[in-house]
N, C-alpha and C positions, 0 to 999 in steps of 0.2 A: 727291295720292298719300299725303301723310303722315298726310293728315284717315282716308281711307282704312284703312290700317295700324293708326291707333290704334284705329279702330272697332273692326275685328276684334277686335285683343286684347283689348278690355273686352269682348267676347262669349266667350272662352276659345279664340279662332282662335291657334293654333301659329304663328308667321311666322318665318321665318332673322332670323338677326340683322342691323341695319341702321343706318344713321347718316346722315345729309343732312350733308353738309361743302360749306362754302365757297368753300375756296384748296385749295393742291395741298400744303403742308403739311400741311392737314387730315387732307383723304385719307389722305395717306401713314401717318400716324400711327394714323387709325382702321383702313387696312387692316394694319396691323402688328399692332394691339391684338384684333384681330379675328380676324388670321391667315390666308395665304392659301390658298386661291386666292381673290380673290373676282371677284364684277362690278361694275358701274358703270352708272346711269345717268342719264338729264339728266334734272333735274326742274324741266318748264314747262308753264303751264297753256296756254300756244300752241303746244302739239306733241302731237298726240293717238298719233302714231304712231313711238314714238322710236325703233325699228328703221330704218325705211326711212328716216330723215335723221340716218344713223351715229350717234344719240345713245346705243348701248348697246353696251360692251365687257364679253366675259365670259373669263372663265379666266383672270383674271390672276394670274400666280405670284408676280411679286416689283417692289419697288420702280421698278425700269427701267421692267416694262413698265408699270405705273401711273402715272408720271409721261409715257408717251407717250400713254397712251389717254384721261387727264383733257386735256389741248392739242387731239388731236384731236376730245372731245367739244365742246370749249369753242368751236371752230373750227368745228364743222357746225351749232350752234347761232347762230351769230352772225347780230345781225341779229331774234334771239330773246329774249324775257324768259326769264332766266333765276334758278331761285332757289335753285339747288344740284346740287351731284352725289350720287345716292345710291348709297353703298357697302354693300353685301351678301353675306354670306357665299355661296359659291358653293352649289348645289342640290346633290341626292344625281343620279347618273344612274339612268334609269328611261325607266318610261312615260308621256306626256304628256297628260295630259286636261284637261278644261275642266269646273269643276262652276260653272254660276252659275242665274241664274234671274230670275225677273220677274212684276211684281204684274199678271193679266190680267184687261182689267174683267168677263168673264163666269163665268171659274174661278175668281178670286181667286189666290195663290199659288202658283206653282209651280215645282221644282227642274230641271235641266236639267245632262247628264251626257254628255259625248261625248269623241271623239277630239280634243284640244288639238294648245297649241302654235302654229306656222306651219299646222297641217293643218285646222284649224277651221273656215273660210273658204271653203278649198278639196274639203274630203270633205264637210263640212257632216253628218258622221254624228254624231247628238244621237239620245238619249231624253228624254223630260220625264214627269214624274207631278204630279199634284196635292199639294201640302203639308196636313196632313202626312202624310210616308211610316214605312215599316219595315222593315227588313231585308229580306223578301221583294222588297218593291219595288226595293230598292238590284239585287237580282240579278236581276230580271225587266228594269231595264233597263240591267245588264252586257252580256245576252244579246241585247237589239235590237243591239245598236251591231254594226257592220258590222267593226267594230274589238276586237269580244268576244274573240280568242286573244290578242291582246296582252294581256290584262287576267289572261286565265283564266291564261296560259300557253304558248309554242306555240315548237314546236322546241326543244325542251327546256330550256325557260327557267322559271324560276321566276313562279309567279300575283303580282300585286302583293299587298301586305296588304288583304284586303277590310275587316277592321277598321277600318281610317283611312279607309276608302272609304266606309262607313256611317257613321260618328262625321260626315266630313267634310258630308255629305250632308244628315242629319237636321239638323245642326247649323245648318247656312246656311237649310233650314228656317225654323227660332224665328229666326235673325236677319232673315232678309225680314221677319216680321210686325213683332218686335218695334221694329223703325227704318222698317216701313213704305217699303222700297224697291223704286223701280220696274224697275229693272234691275240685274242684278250678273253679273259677269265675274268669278271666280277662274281665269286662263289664265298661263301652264300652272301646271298639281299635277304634280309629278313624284312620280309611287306608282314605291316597288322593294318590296320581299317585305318589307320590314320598319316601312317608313311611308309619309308623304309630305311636300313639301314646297311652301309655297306662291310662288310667284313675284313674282305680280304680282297687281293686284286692282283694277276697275274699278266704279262703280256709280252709282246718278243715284237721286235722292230726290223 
């Protein structure tokens, strides 16, 4: 996760602020330093899936509940390698999307943009284009997704910022070629009207 993390930021990827701690002093002091609300989660290389084996507490407001939810991580991990907790400032709330993408041996390159999140999986509503794209393309495939009023707007909610939505887009782009990576997961982005943020981030070389 943390190989991860640094990648991005050497490519100019935006990430919330983050710390990998130890002990439950750690914690406490980074989510202090940090400020809360934040989340939490297990970092181990024998757990691909830290939701579903309670490895991840989010919304935490204040010291108490931090001090219960690092115990109960530590506790559903066990029996796990484990080689830290990472602490994160919490997300902005928003729309959930998935932008990641993968090196395919007949295309080469391509970006991949859908409904995130928990819903990934399950709606499996994706666009993909060939790298590289542009603007146009960003909104040619807002418009496939099956999930395009969330995006656009809908019930009189505010469109997300398309700007970060193209930055984010083109951007992962140039980093597929330039690291030559075969698959990458940015799940969830949470886009509101004014940016986004990235969550999580998953890839294979």
């Amino acid at each position: 996760m943390l190989e991860e993390f640094r990648l991005l930021e050497k490519h100019g990827f935006k990430l919330l602020p983050y710390k990998v701690v130890k002990t439950l002093n750690e914690a406490v002091a980074t989510a202090e330093k940090m400020g809360y609300p934040v989340a939490m989660k297990v970092v181990s290389s024998e757990i691909s899936h830290k939701t579903d084996v309670g490895g991840v507490k989010i919304n935490i407001r204040n010291h108490i509940a931090l001090k219960l939810a690092f115990k109960e991580i530590m506790e559903n991990a066990k029996g796990k390698m484990v080689e830290g907790i990472l602490i994160q400032k919490m997300a902005r709330k928003g729309v959930e999307l998935i932008v990641g993408g993968k090196k395919d041996p007949q295309f080469g390159y391509m970006v991949v943009l859908g409904l995130g999140g928990i819903y990934v999986e399950v709606f499996r509503d994706i666009s993909a284009r060939i790298c590289p794209i542009n603007e146009k393309d960003v909104e040619e495939m807002v418009q496939e997704l099956k999930a395009h009023p969330l995006i656009t707007g809908a019930r009189g909610k505010k469109p997300i910022n398309f700007k970060s939505l193209k930055q984010l887009l083109i951007r992962t782009c140039g980093f597929l070629k330039k690291e030559d990576i075969k698959e990458l997961d940015l799940n969830p982005v949470v886009f509101d009207s004014k940016g986004c943020d990235i969550i999580d981030v998953r890839f294979t070389r």
